[in-house]
C-alpha positions in Angstrom: 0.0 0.0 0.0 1.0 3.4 -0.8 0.7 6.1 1.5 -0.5 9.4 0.3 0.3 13.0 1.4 -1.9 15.5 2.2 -2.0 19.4 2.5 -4.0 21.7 4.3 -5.4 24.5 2.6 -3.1 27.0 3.5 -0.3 25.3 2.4 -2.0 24.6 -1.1 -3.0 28.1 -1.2 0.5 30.0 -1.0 2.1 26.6 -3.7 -1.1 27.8 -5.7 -0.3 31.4 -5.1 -3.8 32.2 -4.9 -6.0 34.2 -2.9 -9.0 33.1 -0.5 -11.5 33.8 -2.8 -9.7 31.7 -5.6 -9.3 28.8 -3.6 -13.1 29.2 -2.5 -14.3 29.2 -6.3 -12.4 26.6 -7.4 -13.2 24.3 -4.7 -16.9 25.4 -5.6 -16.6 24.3 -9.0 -14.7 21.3 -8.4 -11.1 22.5 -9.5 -9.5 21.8 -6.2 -11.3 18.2 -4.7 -10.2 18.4 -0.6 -10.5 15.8 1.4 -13.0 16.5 4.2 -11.7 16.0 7.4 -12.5 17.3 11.0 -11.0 20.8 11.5 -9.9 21.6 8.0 -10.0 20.0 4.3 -6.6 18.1 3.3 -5.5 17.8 -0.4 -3.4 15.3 -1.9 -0.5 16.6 -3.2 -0.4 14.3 -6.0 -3.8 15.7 -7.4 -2.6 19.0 -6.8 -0.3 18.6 -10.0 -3.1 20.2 -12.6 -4.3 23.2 -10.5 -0.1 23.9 -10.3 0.0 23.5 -14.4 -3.2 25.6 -14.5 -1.3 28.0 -12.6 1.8 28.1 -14.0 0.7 29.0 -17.3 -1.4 31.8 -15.9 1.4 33.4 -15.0 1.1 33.2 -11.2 3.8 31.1 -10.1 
């Protein structure tokens, strides 16, 4: 078995380098996909890999 990492999202927010509002929208529309857990949704970092691309080419990282 594999284990898998997870993120809170704070930490997905600043290796996003997006704002609050961002990260709310795209967790709205099913960009971002967090885990829910008690206290705080976790990501895992390996499906984080197309929200970085995304914004990458955008131009803010």
């Amino acid at each position: 078995m594999v284990a898998r990492k997870f993120s809170a999202g704070q930490k997905v927010k600043d290796y996003l380098n997006i704002s609050e509002s961002t990260y709310k929208r795209k967790v709205k529309d099913g960009t971002l996909k967090p885990v829910k857990l008690p206290g705080s949704d976790r990501f895992c970092l390996k499906d984080l890999l197309a929200a970085y691309l995304e914004s990458q080419q955008n131009g803010r990282i």
